[in-house]
BAGUKOL-558838 format. One line per 8 residues: number of its first residue (from 1); their letters; for each residue x, y, z of N, C-alpha, C. Coordinates in steps of 0.02 Angstrom, whole numbers. Each point is the difference from the previous one (the first is absolute). Layout:
BAGUKOL-558838
NUM = a = X:Y:Z:X:Y:Z:X:Y:Z; ...
end
This chain:
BAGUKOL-558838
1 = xxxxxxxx = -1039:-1002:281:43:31:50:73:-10:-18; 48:52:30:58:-17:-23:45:-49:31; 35:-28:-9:41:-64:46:35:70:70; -15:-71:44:34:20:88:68:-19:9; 41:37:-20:62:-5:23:17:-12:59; 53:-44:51:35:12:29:46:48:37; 10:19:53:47:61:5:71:-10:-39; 27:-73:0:40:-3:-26:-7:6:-80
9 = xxxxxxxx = -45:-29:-42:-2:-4:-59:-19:84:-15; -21:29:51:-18:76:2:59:0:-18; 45:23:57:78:29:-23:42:-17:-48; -21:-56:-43:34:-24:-58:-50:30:-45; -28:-4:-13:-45:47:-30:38:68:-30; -7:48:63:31:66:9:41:11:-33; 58:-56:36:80:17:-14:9:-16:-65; -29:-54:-50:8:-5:-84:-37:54:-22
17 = xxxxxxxx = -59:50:15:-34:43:-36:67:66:2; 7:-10:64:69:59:14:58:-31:-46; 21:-40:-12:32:-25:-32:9:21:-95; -78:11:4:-25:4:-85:10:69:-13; -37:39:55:11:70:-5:54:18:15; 55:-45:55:62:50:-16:45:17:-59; -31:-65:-51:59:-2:-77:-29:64:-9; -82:6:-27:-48:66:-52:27:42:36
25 = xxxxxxxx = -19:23:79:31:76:26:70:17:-50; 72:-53:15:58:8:-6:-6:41:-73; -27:-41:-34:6:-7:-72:-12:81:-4; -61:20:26:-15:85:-6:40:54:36; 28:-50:54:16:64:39:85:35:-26; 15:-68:-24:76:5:-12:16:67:-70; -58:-6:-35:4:64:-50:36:73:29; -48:-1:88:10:79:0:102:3:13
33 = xxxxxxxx = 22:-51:47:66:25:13:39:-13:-64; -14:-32:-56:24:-7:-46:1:67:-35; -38:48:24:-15:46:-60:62:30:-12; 53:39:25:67:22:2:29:-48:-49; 12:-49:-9:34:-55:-27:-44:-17:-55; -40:2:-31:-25:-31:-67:-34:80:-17; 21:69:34:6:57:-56:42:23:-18; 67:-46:15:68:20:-2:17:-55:-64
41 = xxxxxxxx = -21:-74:6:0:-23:-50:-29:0:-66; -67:24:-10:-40:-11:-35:19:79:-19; 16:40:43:7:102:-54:-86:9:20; -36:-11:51:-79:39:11:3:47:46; -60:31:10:4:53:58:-60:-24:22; -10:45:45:-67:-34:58:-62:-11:-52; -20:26:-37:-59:-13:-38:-10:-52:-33; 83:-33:-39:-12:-48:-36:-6:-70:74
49 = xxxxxxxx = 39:6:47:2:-14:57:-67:-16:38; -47:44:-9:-80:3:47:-35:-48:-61; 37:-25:-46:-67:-15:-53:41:-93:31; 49:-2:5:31:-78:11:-48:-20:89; -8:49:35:-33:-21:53:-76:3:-25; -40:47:-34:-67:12:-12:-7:-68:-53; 39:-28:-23:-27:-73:-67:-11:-57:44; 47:-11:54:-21:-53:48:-77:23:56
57 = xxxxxxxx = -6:41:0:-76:14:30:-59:5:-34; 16:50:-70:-72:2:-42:5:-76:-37; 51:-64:3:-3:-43:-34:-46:-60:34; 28:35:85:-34:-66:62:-72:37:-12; -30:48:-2:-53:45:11:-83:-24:-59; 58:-4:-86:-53:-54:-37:11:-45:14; 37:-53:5:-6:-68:50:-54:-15:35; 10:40:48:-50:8:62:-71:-12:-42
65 = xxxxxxxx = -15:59:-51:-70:5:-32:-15:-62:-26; 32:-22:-17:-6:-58:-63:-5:-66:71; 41:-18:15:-5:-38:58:-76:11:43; -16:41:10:-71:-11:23:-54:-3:-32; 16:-30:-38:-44:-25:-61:-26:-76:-8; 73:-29:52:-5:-69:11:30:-38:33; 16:49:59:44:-38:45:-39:-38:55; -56:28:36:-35:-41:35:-58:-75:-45
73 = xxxxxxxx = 35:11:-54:-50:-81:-52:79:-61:25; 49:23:9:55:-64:0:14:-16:94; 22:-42:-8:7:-16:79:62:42:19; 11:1:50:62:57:13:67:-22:1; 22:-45:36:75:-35:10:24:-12:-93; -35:-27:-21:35:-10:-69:-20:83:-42; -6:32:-7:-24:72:-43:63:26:57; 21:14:64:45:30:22:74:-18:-12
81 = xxxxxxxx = 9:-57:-36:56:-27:0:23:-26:-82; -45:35:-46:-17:0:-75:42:70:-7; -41:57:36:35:64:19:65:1:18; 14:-20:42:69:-4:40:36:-12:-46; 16:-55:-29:46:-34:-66:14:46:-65; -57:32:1:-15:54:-59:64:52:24; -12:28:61:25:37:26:79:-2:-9; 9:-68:21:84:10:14:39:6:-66
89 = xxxxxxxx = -58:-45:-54:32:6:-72:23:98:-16; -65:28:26:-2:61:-26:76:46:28; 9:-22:56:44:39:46:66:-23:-41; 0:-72:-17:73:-13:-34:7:41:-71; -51:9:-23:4:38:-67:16:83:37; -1:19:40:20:54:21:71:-7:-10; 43:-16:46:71:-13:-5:30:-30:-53; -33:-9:-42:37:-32:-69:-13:65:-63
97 = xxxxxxxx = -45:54:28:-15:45:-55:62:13:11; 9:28:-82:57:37:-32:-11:68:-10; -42:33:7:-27:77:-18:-29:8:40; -19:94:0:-39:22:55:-86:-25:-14; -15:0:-86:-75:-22:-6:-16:-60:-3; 70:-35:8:-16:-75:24:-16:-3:68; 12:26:45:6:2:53:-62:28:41; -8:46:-33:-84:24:-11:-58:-53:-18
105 = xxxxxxxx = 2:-41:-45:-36:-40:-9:-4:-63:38; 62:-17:19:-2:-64:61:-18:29:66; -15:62:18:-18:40:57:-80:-5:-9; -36:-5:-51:-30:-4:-3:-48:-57:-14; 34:-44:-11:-26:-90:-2:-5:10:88; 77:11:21:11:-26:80:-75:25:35; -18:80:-14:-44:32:45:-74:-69:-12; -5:-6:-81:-43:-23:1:-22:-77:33
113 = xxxxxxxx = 39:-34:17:-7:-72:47:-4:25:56; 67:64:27:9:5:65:-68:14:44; -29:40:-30:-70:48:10:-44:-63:13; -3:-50:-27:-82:-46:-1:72:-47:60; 45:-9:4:31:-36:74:-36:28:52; 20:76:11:-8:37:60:-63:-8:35; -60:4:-75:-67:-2:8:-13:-64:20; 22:-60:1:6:-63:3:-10:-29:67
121 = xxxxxxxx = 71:29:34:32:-10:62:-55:53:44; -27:62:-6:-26:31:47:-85:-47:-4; -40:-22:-67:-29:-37:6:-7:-66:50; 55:-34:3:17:-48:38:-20:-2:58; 18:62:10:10:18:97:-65:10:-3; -43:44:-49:-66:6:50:-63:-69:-21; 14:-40:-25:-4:-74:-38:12:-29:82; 43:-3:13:21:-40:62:5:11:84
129 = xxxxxxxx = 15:51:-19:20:27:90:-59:57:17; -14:-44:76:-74:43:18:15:74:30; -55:36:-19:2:92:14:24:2:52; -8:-37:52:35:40:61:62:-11:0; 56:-60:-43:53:16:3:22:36:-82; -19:42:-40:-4:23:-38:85:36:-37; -9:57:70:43:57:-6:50:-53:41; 3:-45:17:72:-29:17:31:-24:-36
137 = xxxxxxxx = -38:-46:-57:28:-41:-61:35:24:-41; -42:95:-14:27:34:-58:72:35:42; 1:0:68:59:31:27:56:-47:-18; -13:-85:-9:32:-49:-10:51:2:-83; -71:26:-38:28:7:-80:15:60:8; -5:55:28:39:62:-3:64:-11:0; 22:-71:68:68:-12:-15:54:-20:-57; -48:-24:-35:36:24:-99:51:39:-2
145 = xxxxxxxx = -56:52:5:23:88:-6:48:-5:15; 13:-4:76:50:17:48:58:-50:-17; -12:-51:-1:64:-50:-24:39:-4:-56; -44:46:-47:15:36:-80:46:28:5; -13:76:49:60:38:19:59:-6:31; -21:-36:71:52:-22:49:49:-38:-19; -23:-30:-73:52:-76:-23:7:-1:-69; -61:19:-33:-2:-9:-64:19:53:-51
153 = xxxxxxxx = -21:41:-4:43:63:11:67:21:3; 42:-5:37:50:16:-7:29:-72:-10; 2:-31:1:19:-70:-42:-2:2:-67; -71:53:-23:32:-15:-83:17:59:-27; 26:54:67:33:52:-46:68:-21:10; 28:-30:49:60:-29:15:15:-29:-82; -47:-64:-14:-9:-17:-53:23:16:-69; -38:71:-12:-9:67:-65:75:31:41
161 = xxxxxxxx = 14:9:37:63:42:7:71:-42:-37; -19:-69:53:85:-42:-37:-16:-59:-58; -52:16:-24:-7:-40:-58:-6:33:-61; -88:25:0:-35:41:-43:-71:21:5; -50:38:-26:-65:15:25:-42:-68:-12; 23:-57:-43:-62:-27:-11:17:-68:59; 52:2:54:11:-53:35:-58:-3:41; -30:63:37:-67:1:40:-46:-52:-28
169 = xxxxxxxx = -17:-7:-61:-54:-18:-43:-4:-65:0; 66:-34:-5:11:-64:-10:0:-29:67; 10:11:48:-12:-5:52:-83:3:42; -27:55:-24:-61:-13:16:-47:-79:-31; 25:22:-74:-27:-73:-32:25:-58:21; 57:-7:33:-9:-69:51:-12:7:48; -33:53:33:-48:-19:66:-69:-14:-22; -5:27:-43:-69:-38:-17:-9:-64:-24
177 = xxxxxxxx = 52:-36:-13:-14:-82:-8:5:-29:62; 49:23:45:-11:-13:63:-62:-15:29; -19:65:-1:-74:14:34:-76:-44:-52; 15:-15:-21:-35:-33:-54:4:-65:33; 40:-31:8:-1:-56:22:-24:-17:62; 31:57:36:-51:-4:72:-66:-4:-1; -22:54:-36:-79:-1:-17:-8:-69:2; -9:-26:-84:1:-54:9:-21:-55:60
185 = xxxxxxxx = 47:3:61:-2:-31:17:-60:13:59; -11:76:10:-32:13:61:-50:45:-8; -21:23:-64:-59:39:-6:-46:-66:3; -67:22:35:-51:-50:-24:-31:11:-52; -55:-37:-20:-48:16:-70:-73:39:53; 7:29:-50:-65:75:-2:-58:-9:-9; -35:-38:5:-48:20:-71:-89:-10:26; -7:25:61:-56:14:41:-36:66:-42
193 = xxxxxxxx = 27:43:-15:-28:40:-50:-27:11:-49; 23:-87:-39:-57:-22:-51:-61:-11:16; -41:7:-53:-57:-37:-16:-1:-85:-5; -40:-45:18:11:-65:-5:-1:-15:-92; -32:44:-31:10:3:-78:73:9:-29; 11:59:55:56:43:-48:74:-78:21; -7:-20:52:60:-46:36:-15:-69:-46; -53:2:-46:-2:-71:-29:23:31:-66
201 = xxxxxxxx = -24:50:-1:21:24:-81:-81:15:-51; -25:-8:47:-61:10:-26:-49:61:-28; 34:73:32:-31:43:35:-42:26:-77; -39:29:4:-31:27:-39:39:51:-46; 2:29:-67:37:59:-3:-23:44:35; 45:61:-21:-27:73:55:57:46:-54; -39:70:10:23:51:-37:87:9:50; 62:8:-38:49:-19:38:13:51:43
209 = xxxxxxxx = -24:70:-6:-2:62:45:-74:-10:39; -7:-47:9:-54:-2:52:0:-9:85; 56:-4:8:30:-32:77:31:84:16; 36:37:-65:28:42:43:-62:62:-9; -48:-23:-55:-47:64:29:-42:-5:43; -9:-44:38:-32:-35:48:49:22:72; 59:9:-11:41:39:43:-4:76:16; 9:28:-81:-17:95:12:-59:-20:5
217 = xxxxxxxx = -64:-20:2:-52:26:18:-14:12:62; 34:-21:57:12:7:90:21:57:-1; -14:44:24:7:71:30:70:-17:58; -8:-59:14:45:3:75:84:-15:-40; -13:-35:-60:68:-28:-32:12:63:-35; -33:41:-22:8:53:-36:55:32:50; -26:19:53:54:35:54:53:-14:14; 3:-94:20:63:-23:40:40:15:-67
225 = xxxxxxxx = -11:-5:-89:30:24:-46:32:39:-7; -47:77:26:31:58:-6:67:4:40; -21:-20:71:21:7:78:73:-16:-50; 7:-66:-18:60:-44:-7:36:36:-41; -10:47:-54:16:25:-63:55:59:50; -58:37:53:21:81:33:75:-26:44; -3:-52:22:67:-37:46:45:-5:-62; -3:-31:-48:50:-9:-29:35:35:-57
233 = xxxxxxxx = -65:65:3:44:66:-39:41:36:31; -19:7:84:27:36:41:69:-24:16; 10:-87:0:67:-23:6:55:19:-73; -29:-31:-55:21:-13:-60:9:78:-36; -15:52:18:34:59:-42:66:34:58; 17:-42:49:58:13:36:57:-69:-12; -42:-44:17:78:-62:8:15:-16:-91; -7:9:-39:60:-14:-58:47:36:8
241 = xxxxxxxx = -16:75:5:80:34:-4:41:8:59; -19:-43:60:23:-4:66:81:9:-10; 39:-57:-48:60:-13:-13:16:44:-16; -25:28:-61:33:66:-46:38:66:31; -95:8:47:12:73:32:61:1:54; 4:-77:25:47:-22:43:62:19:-9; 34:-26:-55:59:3:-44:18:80:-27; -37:22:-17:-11:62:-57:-14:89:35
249 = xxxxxxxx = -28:-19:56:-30:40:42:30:-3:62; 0:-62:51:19:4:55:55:-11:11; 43:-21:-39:72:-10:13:35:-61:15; -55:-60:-3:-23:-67:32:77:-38:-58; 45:-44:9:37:-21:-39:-37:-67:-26; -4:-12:-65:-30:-60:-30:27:-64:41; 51:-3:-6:34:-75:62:-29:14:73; -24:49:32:-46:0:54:-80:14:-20
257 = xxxxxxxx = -38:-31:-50:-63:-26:-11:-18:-36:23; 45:-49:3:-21:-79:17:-36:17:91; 66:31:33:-43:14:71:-87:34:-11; 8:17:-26:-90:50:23:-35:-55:-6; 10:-63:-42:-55:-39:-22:26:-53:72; 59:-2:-3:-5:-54:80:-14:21:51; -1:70:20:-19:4:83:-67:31:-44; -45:28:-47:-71:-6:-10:-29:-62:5
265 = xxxxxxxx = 25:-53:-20:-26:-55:-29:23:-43:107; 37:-1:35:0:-37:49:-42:9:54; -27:97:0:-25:-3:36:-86:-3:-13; -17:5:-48:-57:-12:-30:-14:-95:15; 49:-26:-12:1:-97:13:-11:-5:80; -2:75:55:-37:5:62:-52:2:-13; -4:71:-14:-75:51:-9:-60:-66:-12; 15:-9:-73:-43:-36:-32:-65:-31:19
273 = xxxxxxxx = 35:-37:51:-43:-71:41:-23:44:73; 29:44:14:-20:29:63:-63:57:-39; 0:13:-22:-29:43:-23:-86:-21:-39; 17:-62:-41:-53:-53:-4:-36:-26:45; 33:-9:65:-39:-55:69:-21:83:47; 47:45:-18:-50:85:9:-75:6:-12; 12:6:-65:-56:-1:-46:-81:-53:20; 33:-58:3:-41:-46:16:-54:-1:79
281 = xxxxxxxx = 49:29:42:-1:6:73:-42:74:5; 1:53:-14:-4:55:10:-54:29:-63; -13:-23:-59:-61:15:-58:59:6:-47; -18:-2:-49:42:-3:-74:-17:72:-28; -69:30:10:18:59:-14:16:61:37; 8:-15:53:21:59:54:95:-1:-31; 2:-53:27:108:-3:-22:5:-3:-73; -29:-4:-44:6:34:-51:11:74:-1
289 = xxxxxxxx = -62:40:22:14:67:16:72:15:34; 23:-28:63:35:18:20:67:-10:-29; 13:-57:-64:59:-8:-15:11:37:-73; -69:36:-21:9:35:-58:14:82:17; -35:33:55:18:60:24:57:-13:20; 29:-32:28:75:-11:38:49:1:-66; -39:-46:-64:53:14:-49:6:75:-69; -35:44:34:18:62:-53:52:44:28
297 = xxxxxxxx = 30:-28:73:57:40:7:80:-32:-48; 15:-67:6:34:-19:-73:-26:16:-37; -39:-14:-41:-20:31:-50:17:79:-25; 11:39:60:1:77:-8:89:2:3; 16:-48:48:79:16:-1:41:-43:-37; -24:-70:-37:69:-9:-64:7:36:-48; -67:68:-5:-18:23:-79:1:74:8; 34:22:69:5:67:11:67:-7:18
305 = xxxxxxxx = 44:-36:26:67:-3:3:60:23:-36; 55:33:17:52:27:-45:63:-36:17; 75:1:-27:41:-30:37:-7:-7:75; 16:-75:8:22:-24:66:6:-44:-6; 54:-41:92:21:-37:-1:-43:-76:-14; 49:-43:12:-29:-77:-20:-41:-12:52; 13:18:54:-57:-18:66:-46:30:13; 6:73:-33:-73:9:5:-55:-1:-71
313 = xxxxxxxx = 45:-19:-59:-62:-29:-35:-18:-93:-7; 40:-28:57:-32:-54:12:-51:-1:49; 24:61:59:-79:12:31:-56:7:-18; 9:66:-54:-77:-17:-50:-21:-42:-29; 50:-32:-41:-38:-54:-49:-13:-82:45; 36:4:56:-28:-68:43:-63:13:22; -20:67:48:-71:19:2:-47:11:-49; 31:-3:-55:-40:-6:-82:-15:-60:-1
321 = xxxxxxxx = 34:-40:13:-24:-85:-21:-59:-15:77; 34:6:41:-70:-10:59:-55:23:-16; -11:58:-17:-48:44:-15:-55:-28:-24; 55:35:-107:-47:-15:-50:-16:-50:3; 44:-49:3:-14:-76:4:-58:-36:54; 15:14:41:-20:-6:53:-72:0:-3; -26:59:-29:-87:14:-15:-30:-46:-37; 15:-53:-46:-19:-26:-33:-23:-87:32
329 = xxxxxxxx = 36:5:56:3:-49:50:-94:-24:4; -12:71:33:-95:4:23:-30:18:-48; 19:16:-73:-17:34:-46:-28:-67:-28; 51:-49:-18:-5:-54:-23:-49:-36:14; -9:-2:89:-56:-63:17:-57:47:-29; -12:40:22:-68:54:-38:-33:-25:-54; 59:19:-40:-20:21:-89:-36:-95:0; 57:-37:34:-40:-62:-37:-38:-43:30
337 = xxxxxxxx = -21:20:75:-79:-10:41:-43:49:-32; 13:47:-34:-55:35:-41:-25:-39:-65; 14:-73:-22:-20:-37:-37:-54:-46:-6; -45:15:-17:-49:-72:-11:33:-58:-13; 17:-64:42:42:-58:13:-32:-33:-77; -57:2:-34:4:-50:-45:39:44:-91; 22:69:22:23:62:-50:65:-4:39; 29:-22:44:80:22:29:34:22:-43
345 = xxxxxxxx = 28:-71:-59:41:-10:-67:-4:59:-21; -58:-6:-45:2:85:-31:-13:45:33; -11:6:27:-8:73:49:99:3:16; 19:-41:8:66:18:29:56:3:-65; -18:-30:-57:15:10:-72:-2:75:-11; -58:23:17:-21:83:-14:31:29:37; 25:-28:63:37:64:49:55:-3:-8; 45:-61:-48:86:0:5:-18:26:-67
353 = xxxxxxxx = -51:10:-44:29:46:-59:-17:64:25; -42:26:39:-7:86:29:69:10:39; 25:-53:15:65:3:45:27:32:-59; 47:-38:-43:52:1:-55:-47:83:-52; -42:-9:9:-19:64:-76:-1:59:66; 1:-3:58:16:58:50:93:26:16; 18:-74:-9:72:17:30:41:17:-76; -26:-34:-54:22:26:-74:-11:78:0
361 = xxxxxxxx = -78:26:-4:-18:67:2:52:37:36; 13:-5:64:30:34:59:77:1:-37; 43:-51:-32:51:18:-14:3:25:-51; -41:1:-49:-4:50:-63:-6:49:21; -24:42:41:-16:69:5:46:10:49; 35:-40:56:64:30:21:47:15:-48; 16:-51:-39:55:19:-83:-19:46:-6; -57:24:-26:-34:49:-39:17:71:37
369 = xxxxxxxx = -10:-7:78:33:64:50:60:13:-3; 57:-36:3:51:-19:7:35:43:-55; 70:10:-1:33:-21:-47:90:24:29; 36:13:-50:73:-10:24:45:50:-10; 17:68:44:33:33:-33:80:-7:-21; 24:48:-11:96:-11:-33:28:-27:27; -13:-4:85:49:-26:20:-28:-63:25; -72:-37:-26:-4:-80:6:-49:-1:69
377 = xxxxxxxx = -7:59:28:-68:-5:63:-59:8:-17; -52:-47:19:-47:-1:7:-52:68:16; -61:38:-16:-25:63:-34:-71:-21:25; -53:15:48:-49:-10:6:-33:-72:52; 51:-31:30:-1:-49:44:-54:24:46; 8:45:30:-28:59:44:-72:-27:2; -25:38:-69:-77:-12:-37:-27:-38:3; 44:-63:-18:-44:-83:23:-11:-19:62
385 = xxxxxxxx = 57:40:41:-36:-20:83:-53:23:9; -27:53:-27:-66:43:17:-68:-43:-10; 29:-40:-69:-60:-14:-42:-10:-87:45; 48:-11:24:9:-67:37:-37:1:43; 18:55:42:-30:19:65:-74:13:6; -49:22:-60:-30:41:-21:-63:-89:-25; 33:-39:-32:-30:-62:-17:-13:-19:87; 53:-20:17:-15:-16:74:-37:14:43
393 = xxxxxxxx = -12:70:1:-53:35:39:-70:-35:-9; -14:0:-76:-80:-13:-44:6:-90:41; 47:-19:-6:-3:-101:14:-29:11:62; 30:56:45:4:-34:87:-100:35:26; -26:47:-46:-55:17:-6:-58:-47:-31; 30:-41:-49:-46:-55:-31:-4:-45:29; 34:-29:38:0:-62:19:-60:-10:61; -31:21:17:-79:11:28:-46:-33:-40
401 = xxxxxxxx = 2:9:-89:-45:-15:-20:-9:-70:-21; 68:-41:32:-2:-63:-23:-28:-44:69; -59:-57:-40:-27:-36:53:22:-91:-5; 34:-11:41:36:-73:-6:-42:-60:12; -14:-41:-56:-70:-23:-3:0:-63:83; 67:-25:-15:9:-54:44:8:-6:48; 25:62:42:35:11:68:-55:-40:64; 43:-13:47:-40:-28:56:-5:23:61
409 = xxx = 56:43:-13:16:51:64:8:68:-35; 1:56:52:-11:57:-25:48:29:-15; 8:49:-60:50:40:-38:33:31:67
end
């Protein structure tokens, strides 16, 4: 069985996993407002641009594969914090590249730790905290997200504005020693998921793809897979060029970026937790439905929009962050109560790489739609809302076929 937390050791718990995920979110998210600013430095256009966001996803994505190969054989607190360290190294080699294919390649170390973190931390939660408070916990680490934007975010474009692009970077890499240490101090040890062999060291060999084909062979993981892949194509072929089309298209001034990500990011640090103890209270998949149909109207209006003012494309893109964001809230407890508890590890290894090889895919083929005419605007934005909208539809239809092995109360 897994250790009984405390409510308090609960909420310490939480707040360091939120803690871990808010460096990895930052680390990814900070690419997209950067994009204006490191294609101005570097001489790229959106394509060479979609491949610096697509290396940190298809990099977390084999991660992911490879990681479930052997992540549920180690105990968890130490394998999450092996990662983490990896991580921050990777992020500092970001800000120290000197070139754009340097830069490319430390994007792609970063994806690859960041990806088996994410998978780590969502493991955790369903490792620890019981189904019925499920969709509250992940409303808890949603707050990442939200604290990413509201703070982190425009803190390190402030950063990239009066310093240089790689100040974000260096900065992230000391929150992660930070947060490292906390761990440290307040993750517990894991390791109920062993075998009494495997925890002595004893365990028998085993073919090393045997845990995760022992995973695809469930029809039910097969789905929450797909399910997870259709959410995060539908987000990920719209929010990279959020900034761009912003700047390039809407008329948005680069020194007023920083706002979209603070009033997206403050009011989402509401939503979040209300929206989680929603979820929990009311079925996880009913308010799923309701917060993913509710979100194809952003979706339809940051990517159909022409000039206008600053207030009304912070209206869209704040209802963009509730939204898109927002769905992943009930999405989350789902995908990972759809786990066989002694397969969590890898099963959730497999879903942060369908995450990353979905949200990679999704921005390659936005680049790929995309492109820039004479006078520097954005050409096909339009198209990806369709195809966004269009993923979304297929998610909010699938999600029926997923059955949550653990639940105690009803969906």
């Amino acid at each position: 069985m897994p250790p009984t937390l405390t409510p308090q050791r609960e909420r310490y718990l939480l707040l360091t996993l939120s803690g871990m995920q808010f460096s990895h979110i930052l680390d990814f998210m900070i690419m997209m407002p950067l994009g204006p600013i490191l294609m101005h430095e570097f001489g790229i256009g959106t394509h060479q641009f979609g491949f610096l966001v697509a290396s940190y996803s298809f990099s977390a994505a084999l991660a992911g594969l490879l990681a479930s190969t052997f992540v549920d054989k180690f105990e968890r607190k130490r394998l999450l914090l092996s990662v983490f360290a990896l991580f921050g190294l990777a992020t500092l080699a970001c800000g120290l590249a000197p070139s754009y294919m340097a830069l490319l390649i430390a994007r792609g170390l970063a994806g690859t730790f960041g990806g088996v973190v994410g998978a780590m931390v969502q493991t955790l939660v369903g490792d620890l905290i019981p189904f019925e408070r499920r969709a509250t916990a992940s409303g808890v680490i949603s707050a990442a997200f939200s604290l990413s934007t509201v703070a982190g975010v425009p803190l390190s474009l402030w950063l990239a504005n009066h310093y240089n692009w790689p100040a974000p970077f260096i900065l992230i890499a000391c929150t992660t020693v930070l947060f490292l240490l906390i761990a440290l101090r307040f993750l517990p040890d894991v390791r109920h998921h062993l075998s009494p062999s495997t925890s002595s060291g004893q365990a028998k060999r085993a073919h090393p793809f045997s845990a995760m084909f022992e995973v695809l062979s469930d029809a039910n993981h097969l789905h929450a897979l797909l399910f997870t892949m259709l959410i995060l194509f539908s987000g990920f072929t719209v929010i990279p060029y959020i900034t761009v089309y912003a700047v390039s298209n809407v008329g948005i001034s680069l020194h007023d970026i920083p706002y979209v990500y603070l009033a997206g990011g403050a009011a989402t640090l509401i939503t979040s937790r209300l929206i989680g103890r929603w979820a929990d209270a009311r079925g996880k998949v009913k308010i799923y439905r309701i917060m993913a149909i509710s979100a194809m109207l952003p979706l339809f209006a940051v990517t159909q929009i022409g000039t206008a003012p600053l207030w009304v494309w912070l209206t869209c893109t704040t209802f963009f962050f509730i939204l898109v964001s927002g769905r992943m809230i009930p999405a989350m407890a789902i995908i990972t109560s759809a786990a066989r508890p002694k397969l969590r590890g890898t099963f959730m290894s497999l879903n942060a790489a369908m995450q990353q090889l979905a949200s990679g895919l999704a921005a390659t083929l936005a680049g790929l739609i995309t492109t820039q005419n004479a006078a520097g605007q954005m050409v096909g934005y339009d198209k990806v809302g369709y195809v966004a909208i269009t993923a979304n539809i297929l998610a909010i239809a699938f999600v029926t076929r997923i059955v949550m092995h653990d639940q105690t109360v009803k969906k």
